[in-house]
Every structure is written in C-alpha cells, then in structure tokens.
N, C-alpha and C positions, 0 to 999 in steps of 0.2 A: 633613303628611299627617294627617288625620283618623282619629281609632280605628275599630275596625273595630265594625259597627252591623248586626243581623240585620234580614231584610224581616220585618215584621209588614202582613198584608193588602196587601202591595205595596210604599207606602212608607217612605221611611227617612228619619228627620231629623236633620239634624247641627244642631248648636248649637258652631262652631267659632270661636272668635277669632283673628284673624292678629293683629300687631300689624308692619302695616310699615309705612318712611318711604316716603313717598308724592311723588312731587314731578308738580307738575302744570306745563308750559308754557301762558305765554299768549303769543297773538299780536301783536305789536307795533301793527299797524295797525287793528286790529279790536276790541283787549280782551278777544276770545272765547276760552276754554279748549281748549286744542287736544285732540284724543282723547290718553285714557289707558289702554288695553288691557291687560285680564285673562284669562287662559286658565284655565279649570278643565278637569279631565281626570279623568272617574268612571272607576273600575275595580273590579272586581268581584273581590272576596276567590277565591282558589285553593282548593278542600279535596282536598283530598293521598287525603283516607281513602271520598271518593266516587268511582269510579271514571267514575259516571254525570253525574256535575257537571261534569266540569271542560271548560270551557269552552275551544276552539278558541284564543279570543283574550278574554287577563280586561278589555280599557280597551272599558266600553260604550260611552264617546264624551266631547266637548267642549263647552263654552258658551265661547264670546268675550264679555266684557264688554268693555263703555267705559266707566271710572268715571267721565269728565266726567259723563258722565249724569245720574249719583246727583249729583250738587252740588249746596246747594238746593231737593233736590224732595221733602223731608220724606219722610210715609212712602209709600215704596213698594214697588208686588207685582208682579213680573213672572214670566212664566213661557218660557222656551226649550226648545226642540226640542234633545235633543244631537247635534250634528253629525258627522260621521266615526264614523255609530253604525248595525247591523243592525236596534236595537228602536225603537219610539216612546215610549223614556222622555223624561221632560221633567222640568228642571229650574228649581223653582221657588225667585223670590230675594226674601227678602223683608228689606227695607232698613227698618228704625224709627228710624234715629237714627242719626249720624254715626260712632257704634261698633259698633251692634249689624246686624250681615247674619245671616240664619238663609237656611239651604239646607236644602230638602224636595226629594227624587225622587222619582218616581211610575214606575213602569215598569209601561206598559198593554199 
C-alpha cells in the first residue's frame, strides 16, 4: 500500500517501488511471453472528521495490467481509464527502466 498523498490541482503522484519475484511463462511452441496480469486498485483515503467527505464507496476503481507488455519496450507512457469506477480518473504509468514504474492520477 502506497502512503497516503493529498490532491494538489487534481493529481497525485506516487513514486512507489514494489520489489516482487516475478516469474513469467513462456510458450513452448511459440517462444512468445504468455500475459502476466497486474491489478492496481485506487482508493480514496476516509476522513472521519468531514462529515461531508466521506464518500459512499472509498475504491475509485482498477487498472489491469499485462506486464509481458512492458518487456523490452524501454520507455514507456501509458495512460488507463479506471475500471469498476463512478469518475473519469485515469491512470497514468509511466515505465523508464526495468525498475523504475511511476503512477500519476488525474481525476477530471
């Protein structure tokens, strides 16, 4: 779980490292990378002391990733719609380097 980070002009940026083992299948007949599927799951901090805040339902929504994806493809920027979600936040991923993911939300 990512610390908790206030909206400034909307978005918010984590700078979060996971460090997991990772194991990817490949196809025997093909040599192709089979999908390797990531769920992220935004949720929206509770405040206890705003009576007007508090939100029905705190999880704004989901991104599904495929990390085969990122394999090889140096850097990249993409940006998802969160799924299972009331608002049109989006979340953007941006891949530099075989360690480094940075996640930006936009909630518009």
């Amino acid at each position: 779980m990512t610390p908790y980070l206030k909206l400034k002009d909307h978005p918010v940026v984590w700078s979060q490292t996971l460090d997991p083992i990772l194991k990817f299948d490949i196809d025997r007949e093909t040599t192709q990378i089979l999908p390797n599927p990531l769920k992220l799951v935004v949720i929206q901090r509770i405040n206890h002391e705003d009576p007007h805040g508090l939100p029905q339902s705190p999880r704004l929504g989901a991104i599904y990733l495929n990390l085969a994806e990122y394999i090889n493809q140096g850097n990249v920027e993409r940006r998802y719609l969160l799924k299972e979600s009331k608002t049109n936040a989006t979340l953007k991923v941006l891949h530099y380097s075989p360690d480094i993911i940075l996640l930006l939300l936009i909630n518009r």
